[in-house]
Each structure stands twice: as C-alpha cells, then as structure tokens.
C-alpha positions in Angstrom: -69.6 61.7 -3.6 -69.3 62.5 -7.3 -71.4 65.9 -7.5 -73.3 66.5 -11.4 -72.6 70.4 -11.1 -68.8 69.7 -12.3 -70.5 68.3 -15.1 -72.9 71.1 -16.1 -69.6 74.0 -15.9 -67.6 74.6 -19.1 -63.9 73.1 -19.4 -61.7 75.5 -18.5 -59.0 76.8 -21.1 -55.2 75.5 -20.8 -52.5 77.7 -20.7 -49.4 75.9 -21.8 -46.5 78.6 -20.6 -46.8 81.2 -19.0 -44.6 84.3 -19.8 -42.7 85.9 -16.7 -41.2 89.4 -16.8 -37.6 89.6 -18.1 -34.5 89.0 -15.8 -33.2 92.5 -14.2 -30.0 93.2 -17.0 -31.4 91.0 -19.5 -31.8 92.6 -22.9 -34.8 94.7 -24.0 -36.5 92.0 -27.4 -35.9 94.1 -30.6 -39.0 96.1 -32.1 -39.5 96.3 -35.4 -40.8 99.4 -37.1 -43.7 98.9 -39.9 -41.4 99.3 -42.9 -39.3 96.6 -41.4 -42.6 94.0 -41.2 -43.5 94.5 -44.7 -40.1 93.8 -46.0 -39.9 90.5 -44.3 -41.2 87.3 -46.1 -43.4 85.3 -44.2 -42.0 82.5 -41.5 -43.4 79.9 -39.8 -43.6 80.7 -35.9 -43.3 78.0 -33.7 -46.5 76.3 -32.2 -44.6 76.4 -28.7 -44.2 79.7 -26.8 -40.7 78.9 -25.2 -37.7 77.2 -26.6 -37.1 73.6 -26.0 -35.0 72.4 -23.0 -36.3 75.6 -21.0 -37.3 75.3 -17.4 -40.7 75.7 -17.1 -40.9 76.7 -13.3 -44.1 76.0 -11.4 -44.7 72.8 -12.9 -42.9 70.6 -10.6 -44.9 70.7 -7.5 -43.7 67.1 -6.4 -40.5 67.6 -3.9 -37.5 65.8 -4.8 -38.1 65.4 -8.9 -36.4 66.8 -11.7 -37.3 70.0 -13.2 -39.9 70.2 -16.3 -38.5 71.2 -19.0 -40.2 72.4 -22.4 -39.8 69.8 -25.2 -39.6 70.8 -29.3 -42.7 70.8 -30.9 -42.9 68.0 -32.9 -42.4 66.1 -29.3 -45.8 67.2 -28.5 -49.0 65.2 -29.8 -51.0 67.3 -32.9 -54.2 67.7 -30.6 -52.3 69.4 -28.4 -52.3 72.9 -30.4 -56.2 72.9 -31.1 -57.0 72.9 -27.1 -57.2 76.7 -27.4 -59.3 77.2 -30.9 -62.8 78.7 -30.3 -65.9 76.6 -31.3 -67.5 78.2 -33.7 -71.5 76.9 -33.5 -73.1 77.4 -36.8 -77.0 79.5 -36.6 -79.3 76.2 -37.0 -82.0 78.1 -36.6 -84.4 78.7 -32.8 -83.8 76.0 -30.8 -80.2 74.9 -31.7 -76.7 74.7 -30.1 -75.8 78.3 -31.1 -79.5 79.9 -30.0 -78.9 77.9 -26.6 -75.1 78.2 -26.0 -76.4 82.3 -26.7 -79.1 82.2 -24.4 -76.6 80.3 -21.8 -74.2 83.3 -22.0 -76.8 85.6 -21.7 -78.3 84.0 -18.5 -74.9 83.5 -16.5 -73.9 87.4 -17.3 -77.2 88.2 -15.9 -76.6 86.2 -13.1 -73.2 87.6 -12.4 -74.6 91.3 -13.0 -77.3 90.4 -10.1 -74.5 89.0 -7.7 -72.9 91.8 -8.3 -75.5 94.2 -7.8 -76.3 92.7 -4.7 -72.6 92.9 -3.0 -73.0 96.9 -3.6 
C-alpha cells in the first residue's frame, strides 16, 4: 500500500564517499602551516572526494559482481554536484515558503524536545 507520510518527510541528503581511517603504516597527509597557504596560488579542487578508478567499498551489495569503482569527474552528470547545496528560501513576507519551512523546523524540534522529555 503506497503510504502519503513518505511523501510529507524531507529527502534525505546523499553522501557520495565516504572517508575511512587510513591504512595502519600508511603515511600521515602533509599539513600546511599558514604562511605556506598564503603563498600558494589558488587551484581548482576536484568536485570528487576520491581519485578515479578507487574502490569504493560498500557499494556492491550484489554477490558475485564487480567492484564499484569511482569514475573522473567529468564522467559524472553536472547535477550531480548541486545534490548537496542548501536551499536558500528568500523572506516573502508572513505566510510564505521561508515563514512556513521556519515554522516547520520549529514544530519538529519541539516535537523531538517533547519525545525526548518524555523518555527521561
């Protein structure tokens, strides 16, 4: 039965990799000190967290199949980097998106605050 709730609950965010702890022995990423950043001209960072061709464990859940690996970045469709960006709702005024995405926040930490008082 198709249930309206999983309708009315906000999409939940994507995370594309997700960063393990470093092999035992592996070396330590340099640091940089503050003198060091300022000398150094600007570069574009990749969109992509992980290098291509890296095995991105986790991700093959099927038994049997190849492993995942990451692809470059211009592999991956534009949209694809926005999925994260924050909404920004401009103030329209009482009544709007921004007043009632506000007062939506506002009642589900309310809720969550009563749960939680509840529990103790």
């Amino acid at each position: 039965m198709f249930s309206l709730r999983a309708l009315r609950r906000p999409p939940r965010q994507v995370c594309l990799v997700r960063n393990y702890a470093a092999k035992p022995g592996a070396p330590a990423p340099p640091k940089l000190s503050a003198k060091a950043d300022a000398t150094v001209p600007a570069v574009e960072e990749p969109l992509s967290s992980c290098a291509p061709n890296t095995v991105l464990e986790g991700l093959n859940y099927l038994k049997d199949q190849p492993p995942v690996l990451a692809l470059p970045d211009e592999e991956y469709p534009p949209w694809l980097w926005d999925t994260l960006k924050t909404i920004e709702l401009v103030d329209d005024g009482p009544g709007g998106k921004a007043e009632k995405a506000r007062l939506r926040r506002e009642n589900r930490k309310r809720i969550r605050d009563a749960n939680f008082m509840k529990m103790q």
